[in-house]
Backbone as XML, in Angstrom:
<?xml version="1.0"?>
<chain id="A" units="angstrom">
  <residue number="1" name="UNK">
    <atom name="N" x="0.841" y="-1.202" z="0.000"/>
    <atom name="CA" x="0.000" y="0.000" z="0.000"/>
    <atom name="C" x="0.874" y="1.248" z="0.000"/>
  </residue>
  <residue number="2" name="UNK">
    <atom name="N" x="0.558" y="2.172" z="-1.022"/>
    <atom name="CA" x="1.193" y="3.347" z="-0.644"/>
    <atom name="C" x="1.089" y="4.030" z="0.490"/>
  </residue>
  <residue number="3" name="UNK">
    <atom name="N" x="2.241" y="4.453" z="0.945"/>
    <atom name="CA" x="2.304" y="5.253" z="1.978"/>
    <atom name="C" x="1.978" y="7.129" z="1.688"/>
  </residue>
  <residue number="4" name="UNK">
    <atom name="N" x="0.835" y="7.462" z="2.022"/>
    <atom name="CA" x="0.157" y="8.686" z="1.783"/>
    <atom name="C" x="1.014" y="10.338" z="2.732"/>
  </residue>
  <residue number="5" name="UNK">
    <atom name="N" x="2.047" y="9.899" z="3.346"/>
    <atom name="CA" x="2.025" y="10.572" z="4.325"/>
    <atom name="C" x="2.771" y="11.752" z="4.287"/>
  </residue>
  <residue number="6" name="UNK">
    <atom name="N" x="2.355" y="12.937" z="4.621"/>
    <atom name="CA" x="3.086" y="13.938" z="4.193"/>
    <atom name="C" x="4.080" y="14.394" z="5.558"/>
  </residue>
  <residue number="7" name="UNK">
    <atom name="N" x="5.701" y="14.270" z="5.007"/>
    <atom name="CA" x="6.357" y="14.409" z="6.792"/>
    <atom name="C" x="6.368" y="15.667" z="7.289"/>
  </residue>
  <residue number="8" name="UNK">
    <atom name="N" x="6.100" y="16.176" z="6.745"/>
    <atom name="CA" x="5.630" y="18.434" z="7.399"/>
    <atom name="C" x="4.505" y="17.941" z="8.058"/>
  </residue>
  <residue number="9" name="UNK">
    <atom name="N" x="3.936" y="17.380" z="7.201"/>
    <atom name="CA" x="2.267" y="17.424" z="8.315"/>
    <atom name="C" x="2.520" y="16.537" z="9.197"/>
  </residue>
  <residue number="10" name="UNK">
    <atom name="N" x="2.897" y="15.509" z="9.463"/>
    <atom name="CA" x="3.764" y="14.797" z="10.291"/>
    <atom name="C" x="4.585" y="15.456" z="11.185"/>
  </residue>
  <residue number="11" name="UNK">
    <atom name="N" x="5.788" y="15.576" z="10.781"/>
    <atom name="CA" x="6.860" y="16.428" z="12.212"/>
    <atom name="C" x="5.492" y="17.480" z="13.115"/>
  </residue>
  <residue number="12" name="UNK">
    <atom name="N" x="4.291" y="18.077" z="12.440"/>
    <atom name="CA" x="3.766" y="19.148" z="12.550"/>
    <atom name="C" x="2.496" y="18.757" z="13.759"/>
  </residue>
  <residue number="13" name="UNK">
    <atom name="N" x="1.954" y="17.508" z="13.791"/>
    <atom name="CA" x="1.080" y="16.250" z="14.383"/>
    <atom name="C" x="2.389" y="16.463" z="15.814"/>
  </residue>
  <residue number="14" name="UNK">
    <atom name="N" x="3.313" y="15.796" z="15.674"/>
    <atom name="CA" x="4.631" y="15.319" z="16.751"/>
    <atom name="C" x="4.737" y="16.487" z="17.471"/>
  </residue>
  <residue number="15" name="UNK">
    <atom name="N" x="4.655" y="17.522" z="17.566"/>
    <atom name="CA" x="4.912" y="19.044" z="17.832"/>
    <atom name="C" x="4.528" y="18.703" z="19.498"/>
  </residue>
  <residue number="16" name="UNK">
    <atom name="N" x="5.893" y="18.773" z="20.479"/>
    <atom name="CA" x="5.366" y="18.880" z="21.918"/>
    <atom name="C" x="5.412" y="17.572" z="22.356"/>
  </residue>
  <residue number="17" name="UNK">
    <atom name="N" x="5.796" y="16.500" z="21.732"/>
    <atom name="CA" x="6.120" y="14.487" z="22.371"/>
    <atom name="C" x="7.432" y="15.152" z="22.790"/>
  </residue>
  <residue number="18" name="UNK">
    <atom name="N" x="7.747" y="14.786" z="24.766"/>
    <atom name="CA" x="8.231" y="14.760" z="24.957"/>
    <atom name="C" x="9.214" y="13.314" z="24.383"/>
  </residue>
  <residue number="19" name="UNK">
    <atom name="N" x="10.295" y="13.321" z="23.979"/>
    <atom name="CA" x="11.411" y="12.089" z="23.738"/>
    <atom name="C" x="12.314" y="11.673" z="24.314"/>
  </residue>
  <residue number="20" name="UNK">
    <atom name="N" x="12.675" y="10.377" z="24.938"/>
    <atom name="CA" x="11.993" y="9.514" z="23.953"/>
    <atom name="C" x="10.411" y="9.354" z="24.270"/>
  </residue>
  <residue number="21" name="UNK">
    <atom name="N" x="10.216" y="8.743" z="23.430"/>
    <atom name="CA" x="8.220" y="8.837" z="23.371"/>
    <atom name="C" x="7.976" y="7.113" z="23.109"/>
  </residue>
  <residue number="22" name="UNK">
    <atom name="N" x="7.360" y="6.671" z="23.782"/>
    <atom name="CA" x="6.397" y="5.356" z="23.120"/>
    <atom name="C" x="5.450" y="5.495" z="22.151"/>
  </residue>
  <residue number="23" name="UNK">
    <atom name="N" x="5.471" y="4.429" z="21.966"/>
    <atom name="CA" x="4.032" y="4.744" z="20.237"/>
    <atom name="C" x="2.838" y="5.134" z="20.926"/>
  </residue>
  <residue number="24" name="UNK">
    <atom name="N" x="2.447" y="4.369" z="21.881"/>
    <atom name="CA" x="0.951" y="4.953" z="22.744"/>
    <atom name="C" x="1.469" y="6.717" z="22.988"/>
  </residue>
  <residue number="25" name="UNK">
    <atom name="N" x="2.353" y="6.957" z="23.219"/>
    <atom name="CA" x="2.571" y="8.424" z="23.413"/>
    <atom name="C" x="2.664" y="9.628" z="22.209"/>
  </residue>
  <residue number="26" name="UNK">
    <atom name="N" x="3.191" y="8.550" z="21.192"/>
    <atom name="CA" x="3.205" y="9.638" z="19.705"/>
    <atom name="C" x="1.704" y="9.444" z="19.550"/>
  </residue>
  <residue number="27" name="UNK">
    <atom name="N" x="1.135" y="8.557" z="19.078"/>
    <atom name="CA" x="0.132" y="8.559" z="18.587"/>
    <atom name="C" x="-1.116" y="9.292" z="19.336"/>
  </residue>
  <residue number="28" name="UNK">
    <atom name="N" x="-1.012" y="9.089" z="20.633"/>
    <atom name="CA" x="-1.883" y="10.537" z="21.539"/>
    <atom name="C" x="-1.899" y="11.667" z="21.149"/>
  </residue>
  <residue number="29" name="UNK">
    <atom name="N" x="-0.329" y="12.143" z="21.258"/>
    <atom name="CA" x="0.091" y="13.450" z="20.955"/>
    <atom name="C" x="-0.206" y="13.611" z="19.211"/>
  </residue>
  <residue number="30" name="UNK">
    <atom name="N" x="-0.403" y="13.041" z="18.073"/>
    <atom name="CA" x="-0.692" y="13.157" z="17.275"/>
    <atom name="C" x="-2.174" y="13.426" z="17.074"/>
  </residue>
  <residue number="31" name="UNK">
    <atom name="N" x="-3.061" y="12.563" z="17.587"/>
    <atom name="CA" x="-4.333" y="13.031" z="17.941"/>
    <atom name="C" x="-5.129" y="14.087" z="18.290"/>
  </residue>
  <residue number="32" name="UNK">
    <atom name="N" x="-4.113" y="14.391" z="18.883"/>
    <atom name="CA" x="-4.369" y="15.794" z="20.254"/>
    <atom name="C" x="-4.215" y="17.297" z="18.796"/>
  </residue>
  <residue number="33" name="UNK">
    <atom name="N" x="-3.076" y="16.592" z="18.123"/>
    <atom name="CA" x="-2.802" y="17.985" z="16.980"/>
    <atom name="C" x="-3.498" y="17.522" z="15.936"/>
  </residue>
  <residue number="34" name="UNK">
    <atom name="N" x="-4.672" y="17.098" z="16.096"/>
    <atom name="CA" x="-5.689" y="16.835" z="14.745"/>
    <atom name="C" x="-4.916" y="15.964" z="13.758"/>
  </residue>
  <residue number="35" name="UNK">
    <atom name="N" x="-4.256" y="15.084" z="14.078"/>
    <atom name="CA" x="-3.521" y="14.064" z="12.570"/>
    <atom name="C" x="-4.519" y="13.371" z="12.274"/>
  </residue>
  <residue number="36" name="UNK">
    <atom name="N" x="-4.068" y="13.362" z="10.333"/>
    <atom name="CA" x="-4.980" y="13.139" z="9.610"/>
    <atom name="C" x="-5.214" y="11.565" z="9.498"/>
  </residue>
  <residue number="37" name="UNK">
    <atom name="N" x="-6.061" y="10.975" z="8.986"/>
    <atom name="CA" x="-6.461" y="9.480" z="9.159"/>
    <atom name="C" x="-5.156" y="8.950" z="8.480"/>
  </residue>
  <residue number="38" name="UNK">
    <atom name="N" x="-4.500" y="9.227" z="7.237"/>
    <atom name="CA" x="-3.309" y="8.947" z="7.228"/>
    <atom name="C" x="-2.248" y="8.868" z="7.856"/>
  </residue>
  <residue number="39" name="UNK">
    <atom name="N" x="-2.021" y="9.790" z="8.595"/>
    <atom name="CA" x="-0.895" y="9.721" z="9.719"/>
    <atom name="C" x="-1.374" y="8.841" z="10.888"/>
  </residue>
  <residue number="40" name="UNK">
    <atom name="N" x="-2.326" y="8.748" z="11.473"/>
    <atom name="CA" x="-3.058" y="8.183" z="12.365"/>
    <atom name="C" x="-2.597" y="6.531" z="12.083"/>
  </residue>
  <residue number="41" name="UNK">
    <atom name="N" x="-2.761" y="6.328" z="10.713"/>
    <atom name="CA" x="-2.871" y="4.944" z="10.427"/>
    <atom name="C" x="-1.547" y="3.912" z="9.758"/>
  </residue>
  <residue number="42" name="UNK">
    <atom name="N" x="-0.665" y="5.452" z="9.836"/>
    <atom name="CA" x="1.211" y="5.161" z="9.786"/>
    <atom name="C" x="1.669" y="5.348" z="10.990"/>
  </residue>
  <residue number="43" name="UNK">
    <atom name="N" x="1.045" y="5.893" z="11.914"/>
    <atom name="CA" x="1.543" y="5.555" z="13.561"/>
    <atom name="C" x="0.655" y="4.233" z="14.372"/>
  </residue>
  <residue number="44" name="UNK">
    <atom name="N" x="-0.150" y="4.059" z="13.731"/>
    <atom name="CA" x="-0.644" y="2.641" z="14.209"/>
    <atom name="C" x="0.024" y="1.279" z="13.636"/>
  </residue>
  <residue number="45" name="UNK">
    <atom name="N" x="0.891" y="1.634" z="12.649"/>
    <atom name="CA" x="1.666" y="0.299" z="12.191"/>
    <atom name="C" x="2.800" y="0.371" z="12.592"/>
  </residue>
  <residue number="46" name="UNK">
    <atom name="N" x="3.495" y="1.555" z="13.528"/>
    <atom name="CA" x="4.595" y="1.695" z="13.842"/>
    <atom name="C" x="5.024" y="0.451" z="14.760"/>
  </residue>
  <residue number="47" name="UNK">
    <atom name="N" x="6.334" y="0.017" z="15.033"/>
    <atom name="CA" x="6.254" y="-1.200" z="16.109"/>
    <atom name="C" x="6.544" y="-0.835" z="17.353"/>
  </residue>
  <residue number="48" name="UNK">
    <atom name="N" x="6.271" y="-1.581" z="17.974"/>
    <atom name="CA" x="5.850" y="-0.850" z="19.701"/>
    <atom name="C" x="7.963" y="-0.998" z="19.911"/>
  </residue>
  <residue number="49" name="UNK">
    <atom name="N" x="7.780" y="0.200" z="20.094"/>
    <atom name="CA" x="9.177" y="0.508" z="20.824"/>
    <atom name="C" x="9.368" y="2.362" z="21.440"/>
  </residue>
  <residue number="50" name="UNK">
    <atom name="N" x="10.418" y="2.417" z="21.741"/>
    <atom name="CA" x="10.612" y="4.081" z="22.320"/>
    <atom name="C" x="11.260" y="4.535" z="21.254"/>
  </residue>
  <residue number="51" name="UNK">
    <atom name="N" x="10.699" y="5.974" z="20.546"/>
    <atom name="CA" x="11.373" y="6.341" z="19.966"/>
    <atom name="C" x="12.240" y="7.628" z="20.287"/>
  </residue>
  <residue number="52" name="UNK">
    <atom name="N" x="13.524" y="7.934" z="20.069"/>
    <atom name="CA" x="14.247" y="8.987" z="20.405"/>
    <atom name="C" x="14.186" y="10.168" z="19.976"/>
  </residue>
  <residue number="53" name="UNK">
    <atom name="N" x="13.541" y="10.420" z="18.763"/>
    <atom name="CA" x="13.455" y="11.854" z="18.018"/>
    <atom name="C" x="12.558" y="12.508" z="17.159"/>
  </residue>
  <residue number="54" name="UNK">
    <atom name="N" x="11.890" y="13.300" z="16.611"/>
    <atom name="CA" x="10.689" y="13.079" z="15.284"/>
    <atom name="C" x="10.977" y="12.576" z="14.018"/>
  </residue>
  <residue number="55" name="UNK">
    <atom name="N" x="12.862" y="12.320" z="13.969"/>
    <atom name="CA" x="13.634" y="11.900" z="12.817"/>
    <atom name="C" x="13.338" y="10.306" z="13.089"/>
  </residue>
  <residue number="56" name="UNK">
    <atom name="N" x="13.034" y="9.651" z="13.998"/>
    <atom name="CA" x="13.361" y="8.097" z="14.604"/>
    <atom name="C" x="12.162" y="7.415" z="13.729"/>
  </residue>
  <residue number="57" name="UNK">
    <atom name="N" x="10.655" y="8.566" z="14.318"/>
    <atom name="CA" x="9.286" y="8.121" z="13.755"/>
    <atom name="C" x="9.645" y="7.862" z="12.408"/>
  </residue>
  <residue number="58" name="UNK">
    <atom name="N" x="9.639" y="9.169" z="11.685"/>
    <atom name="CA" x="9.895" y="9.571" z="10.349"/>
    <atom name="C" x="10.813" y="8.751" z="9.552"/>
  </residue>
  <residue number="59" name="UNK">
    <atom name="N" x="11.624" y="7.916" z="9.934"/>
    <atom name="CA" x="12.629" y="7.248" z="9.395"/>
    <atom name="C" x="11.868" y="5.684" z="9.075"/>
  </residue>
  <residue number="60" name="UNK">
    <atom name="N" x="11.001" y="5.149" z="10.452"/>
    <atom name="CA" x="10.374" y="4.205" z="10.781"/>
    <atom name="C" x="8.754" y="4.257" z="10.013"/>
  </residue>
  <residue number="61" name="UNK">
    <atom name="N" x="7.878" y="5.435" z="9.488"/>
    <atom name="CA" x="7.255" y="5.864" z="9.163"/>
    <atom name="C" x="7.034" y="5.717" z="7.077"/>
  </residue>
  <residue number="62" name="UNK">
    <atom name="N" x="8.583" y="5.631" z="6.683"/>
    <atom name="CA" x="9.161" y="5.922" z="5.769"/>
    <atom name="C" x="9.623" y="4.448" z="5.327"/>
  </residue>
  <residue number="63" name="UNK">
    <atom name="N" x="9.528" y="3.717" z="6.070"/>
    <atom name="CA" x="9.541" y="1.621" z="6.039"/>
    <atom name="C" x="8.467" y="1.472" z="5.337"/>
  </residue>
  <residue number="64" name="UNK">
    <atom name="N" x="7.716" y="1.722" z="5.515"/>
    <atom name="CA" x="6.302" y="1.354" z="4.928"/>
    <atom name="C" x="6.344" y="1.032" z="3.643"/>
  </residue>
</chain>
């Protein structure tokens, strides 16, 4: 499946995750900044680990 995800609007969702962050913690904090069902649904396939930076997501985000 293509990956839809735009990483501005992304880094822009992340804005304020303290790091490192768990996925239950990005994906809150993504919520909280209105992310779009796309991003929503590239942080729900992320794999459960801590991530260190908005570059860590984005890198992991970018697997897809």
């Amino acid at each position: 499946m293509e990956n839809n995800v735009n990483p501005i609007e992304m880094q822009k969702c992340l804005g304020g995750v303290n790091y490192p962050a768990s996925k239950d913690e990005i994906m809150r904090q993504a919520e909280q900044h209105g992310a779009s069902k796309d991003i929503m649904g590239a942080l729900k396939k992320l794999p459960e680990s801590d991530y260190d930076s908005p570059a860590a997501v984005s890198r992991e985000v970018g697997k897809e």
